[in-house]
DODO-826003 format. One record per residue (C-alpha): residue in three letters; x, y, z. Coordinates in steps of 0.5 Angstrom, whole numbers, plus 500, padded with zeros to 3 digits. Each point is the difference from the previous one (the first is absolute). Layout:
! DODO-826003
ALA_X_Y_Z .
...
//
This chain:
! DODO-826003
UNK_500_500_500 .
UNK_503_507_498 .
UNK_499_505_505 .
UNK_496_507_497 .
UNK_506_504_503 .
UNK_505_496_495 .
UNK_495_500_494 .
UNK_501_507_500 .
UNK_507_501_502 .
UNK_504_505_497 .
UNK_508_497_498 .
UNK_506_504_499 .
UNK_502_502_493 .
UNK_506_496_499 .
UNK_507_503_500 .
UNK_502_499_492 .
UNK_495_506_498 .
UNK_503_507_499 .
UNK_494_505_499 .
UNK_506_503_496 .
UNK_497_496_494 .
UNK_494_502_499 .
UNK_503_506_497 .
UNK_505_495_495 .
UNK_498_499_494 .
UNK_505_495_498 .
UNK_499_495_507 .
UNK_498_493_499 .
UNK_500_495_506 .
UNK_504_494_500 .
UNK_496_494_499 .
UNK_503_495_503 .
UNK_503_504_506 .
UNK_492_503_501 .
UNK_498_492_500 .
UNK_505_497_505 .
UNK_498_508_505 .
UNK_492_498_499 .
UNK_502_492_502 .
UNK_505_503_507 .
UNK_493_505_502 .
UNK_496_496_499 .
UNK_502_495_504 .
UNK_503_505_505 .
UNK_493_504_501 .
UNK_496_493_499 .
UNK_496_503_494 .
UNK_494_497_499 .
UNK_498_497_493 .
UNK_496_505_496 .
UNK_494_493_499 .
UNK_499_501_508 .
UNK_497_506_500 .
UNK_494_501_502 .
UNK_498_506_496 .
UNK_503_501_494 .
UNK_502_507_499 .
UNK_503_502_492 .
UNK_505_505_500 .
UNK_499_503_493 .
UNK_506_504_497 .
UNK_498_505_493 .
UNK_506_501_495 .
UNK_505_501_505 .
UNK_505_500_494 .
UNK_506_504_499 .
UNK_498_504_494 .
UNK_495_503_505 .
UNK_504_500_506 .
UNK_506_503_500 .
UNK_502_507_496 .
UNK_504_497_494 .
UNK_493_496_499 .
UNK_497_503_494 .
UNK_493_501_504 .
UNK_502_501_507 .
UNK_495_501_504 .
UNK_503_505_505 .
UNK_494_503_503 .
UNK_500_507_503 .
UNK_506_499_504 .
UNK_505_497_494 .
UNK_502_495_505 .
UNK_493_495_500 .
UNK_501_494_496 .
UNK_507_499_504 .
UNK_498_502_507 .
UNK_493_495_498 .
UNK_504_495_497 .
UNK_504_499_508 .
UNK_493_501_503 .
UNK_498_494_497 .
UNK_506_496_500 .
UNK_500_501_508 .
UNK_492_499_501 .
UNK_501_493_497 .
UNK_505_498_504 .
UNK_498_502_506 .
UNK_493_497_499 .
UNK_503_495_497 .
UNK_496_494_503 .
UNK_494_504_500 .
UNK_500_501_493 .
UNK_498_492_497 .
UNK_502_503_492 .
UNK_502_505_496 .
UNK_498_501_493 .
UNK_505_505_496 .
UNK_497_503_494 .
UNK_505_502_494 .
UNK_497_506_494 .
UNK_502_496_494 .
UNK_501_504_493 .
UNK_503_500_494 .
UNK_502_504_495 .
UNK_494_503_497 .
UNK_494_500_505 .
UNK_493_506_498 .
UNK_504_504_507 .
UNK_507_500_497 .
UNK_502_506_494 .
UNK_502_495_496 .
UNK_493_498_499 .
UNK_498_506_497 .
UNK_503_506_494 .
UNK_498_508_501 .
UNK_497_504_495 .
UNK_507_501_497 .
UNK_501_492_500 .
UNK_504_500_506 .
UNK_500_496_507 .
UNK_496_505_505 .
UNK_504_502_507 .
UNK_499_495_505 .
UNK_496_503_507 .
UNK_494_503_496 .
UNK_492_497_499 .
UNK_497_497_493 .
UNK_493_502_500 .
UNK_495_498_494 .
UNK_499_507_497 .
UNK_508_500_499 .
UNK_499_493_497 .
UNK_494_503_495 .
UNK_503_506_499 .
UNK_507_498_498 .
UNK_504_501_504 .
UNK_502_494_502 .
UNK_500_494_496 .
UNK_501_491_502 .
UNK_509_499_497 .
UNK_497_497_493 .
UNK_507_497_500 .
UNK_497_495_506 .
UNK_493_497_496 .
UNK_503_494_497 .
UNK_501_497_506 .
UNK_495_504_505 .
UNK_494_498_496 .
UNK_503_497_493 .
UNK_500_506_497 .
UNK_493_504_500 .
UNK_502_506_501 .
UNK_493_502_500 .
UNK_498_495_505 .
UNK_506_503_505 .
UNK_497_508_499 .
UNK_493_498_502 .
UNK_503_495_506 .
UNK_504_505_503 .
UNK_494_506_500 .
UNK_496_494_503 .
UNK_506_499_505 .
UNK_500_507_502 .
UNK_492_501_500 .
UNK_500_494_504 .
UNK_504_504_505 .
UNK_497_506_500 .
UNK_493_498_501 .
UNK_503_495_506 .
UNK_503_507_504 .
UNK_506_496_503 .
UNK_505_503_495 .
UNK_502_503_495 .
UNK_505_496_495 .
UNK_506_502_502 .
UNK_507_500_496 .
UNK_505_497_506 .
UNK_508_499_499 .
UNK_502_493_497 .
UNK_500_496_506 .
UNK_500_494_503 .
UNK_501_496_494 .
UNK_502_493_500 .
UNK_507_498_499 .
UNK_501_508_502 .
UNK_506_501_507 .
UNK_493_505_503 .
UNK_496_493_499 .
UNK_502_496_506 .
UNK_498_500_508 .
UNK_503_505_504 .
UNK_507_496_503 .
UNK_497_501_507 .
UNK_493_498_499 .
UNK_502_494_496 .
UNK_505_499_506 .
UNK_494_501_505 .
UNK_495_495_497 .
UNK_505_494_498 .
UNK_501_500_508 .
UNK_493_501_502 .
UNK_499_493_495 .
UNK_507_496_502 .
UNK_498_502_507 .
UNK_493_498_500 .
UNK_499_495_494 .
UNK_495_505_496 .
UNK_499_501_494 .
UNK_502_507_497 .
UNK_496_500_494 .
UNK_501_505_494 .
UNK_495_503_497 .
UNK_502_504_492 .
UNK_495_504_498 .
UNK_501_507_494 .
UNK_502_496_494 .
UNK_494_501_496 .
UNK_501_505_495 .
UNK_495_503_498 .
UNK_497_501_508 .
UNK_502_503_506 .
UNK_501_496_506 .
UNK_500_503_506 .
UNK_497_495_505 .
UNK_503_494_501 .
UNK_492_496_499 .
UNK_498_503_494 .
UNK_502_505_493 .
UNK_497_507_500 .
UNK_496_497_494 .
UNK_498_493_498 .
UNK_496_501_494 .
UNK_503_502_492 .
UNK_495_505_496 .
UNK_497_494_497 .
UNK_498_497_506 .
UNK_505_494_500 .
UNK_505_499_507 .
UNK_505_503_500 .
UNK_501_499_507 .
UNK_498_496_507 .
UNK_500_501_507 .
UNK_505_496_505 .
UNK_495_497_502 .
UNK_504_495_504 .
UNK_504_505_503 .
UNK_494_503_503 .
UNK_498_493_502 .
UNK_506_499_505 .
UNK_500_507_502 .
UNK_492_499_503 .
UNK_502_494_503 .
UNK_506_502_505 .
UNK_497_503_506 .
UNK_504_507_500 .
UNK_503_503_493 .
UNK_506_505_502 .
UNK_502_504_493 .
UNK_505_505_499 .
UNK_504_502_494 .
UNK_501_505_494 .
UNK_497_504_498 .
UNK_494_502_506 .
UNK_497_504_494 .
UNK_501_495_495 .
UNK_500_493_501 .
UNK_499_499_506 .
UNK_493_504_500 .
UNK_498_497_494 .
UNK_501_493_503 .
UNK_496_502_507 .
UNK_495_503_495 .
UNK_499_493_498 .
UNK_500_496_505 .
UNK_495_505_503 .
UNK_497_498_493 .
UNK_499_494_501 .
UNK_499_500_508 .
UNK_493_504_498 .
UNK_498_493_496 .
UNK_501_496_506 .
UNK_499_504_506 .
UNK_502_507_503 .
UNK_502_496_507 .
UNK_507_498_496 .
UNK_503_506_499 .
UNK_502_500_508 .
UNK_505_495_498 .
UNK_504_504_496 .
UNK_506_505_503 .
UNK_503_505_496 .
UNK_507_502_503 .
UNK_499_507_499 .
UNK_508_502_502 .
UNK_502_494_494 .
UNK_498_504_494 .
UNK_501_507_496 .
UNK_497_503_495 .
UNK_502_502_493 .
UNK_503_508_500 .
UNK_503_502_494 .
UNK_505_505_502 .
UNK_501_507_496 .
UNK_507_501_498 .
UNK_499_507_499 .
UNK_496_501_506 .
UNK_503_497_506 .
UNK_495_498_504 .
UNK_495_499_495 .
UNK_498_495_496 .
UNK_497_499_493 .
UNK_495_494_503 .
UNK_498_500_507 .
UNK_495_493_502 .
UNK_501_500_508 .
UNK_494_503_501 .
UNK_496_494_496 .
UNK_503_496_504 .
UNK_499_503_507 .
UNK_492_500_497 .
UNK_500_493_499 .
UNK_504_498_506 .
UNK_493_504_503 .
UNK_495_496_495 .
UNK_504_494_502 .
UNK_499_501_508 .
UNK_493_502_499 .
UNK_498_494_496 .
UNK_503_495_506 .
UNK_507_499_498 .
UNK_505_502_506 .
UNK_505_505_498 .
UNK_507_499_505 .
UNK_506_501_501 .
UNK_506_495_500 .
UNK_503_503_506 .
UNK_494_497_504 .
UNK_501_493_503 .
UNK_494_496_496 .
UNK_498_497_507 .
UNK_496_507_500 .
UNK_497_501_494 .
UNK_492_501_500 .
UNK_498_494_498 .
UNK_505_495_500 .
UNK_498_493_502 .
UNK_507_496_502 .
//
């Protein structure tokens, strides 16, 4: 019998980690070494395994990839502060640690793109026949009126070469986007593309999620998600639009995902970018938790202190910045708390969050 005081025990974070990595773009773990320092903690601390937990609890961590997570990344995700996805970044890595025996999984998404995406300039040609500047919206009124145009260049492989076909997809596309008021398309960087040094996990998430499953024998499953081109995808559960101007799929829900997430007793989720992936992934499951009953969005906690939102900075205003989503974000941490979710910090023992059954 496991008494109630060690099921929520909080364990040390283990000597070999240095919060200086987060800030490291070239840190990588050594696997090996990582392996046997799990196996020596885990007999030390007497570590359960992660099959006798009696509440399941999901760790759900968003696009913590290098592109977004340090400034050589072509899509860092600095917040306000400039230092966001870094201090997020050791935040998390010290959160799962210590909570180690607590947390039964981790799932660990990756944004996975390549060259030619409807979100990256590449994909389009200006009015003069030139790639568009990244960090700027694609409306349908720029579309119709010329300004910006689907690189027919793409056709033969993207749609067998009709083109006519891929104008009017992309008009829908936008339309699509439009009418459902969650976002405009937006040009972003080249990021995150498979193959790319900005694709992989940052070194000391990859480090802090290698040990949690050698110390507990969990899983620590990787969901990929983005590599759809003519559809953004946000939310690790579904794309932002599933259906092609002539009605076929173009598309489909994670509803497996969903399902795993419904089933644990507690979801955690933190990751890049607050704005962006991750509150398009909690208004998804908040989706599909208003099908299925209101009472299970009090199973989900978002570690408010472990994500930053995009903050473009002005060059040539310092202080400024050409696009600016917090105040998107701090919304939907507002909509999500009133909707039932648990909006925490990581600081906070788990013990003690509202809610929590252990």
């Amino acid at each position: 019998m496991i008494s109630a005081e060690r099921r929520v025990r909080e364990l040390p974070v283990p000597g070999f980690y240095a919060p200086a990595h987060a800030r490291e773009w070239a840190y990588a773990p050594d696997q090996q070494a990582l392996f046997a320092a799990a196996q020596a903690f885990r007999r030390e601390h007497r570590v359960r395994p992660a099959a006798r937990d009696r509440q399941r609890i999901q760790l759900l961590l968003i696009d913590l990839q290098k592109d977004f997570c340090f400034p050589p990344g072509t899509l860092y995700v600095g917040g306000r502060s400039g230092s966001g996805a870094m201090d997020d970044s050791d935040r998390i890595a010290r959160f799962l640690y210590r909570n180690l025996e607590t947390i039964t999984d981790v799932t660990c998404t990756l944004d996975t793109h390549f060259p030619f995406q409807i979100f990256f300039p590449a994909f389009w040609l200006d009015e003069n026949g030139e790639p568009p500047a990244p960090h700027q919206e694609v409306s349908v009124e720029m579309i119709r009126a010329g300004r910006v145009r689907p690189n027919p260049d793409i056709a033969w492989w993207l749609c067998n070469g009709d083109y006519d076909w891929l104008l009017h997809q992309v008009e829908f596309y936008c339309r699509e986007l439009e009418r459902a008021g969650r976002y405009r398309l937006y040009l972003w960087p080249p990021h995150c593309i498979l193959g790319s040094d900005g694709h992989p996990l940052v070194g000391v998430i990859h480090e802090a999620r290698l040990f949690h499953a050698w110390a507990r024998g969990a899983r620590s499953w990787i969901e990929s998600k983005g590599d759809l081109p003519l559809t953004e995808n946000y939310s690790v559960l579904a794309p932002e639009v599933l259906l092609r101007h002539d009605g076929r799929p173009l598309a489909q829900r994670n509803k497996r995902f969903v399902k795993t997430l419904l089933k644990s007793d507690a979801v955690i989720i933190a990751g890049q970018a607050a704005s962006h992936c991750v509150k398009s992934t909690i208004d998804d499951l908040l989706a599909e938790i208003g099908t299925k009953g209101e009472a299970l969005a009090r199973k989900v906690y978002i570690l408010r202190d472990c994500m930053s939102s995009v903050a473009v900075p002005d060059r040539e205003h310092p202080g400024a910045f050409l696009f600016d989503f917090t105040p998107q974000a701090e919304e939907a941490l507002d909509r999500f708390a009133a909707a039932g979710m648990h909006v925490v910090t990581s600081a906070d023992p788990i013990a003690e969050w509202p809610g929590i059954a252990l």
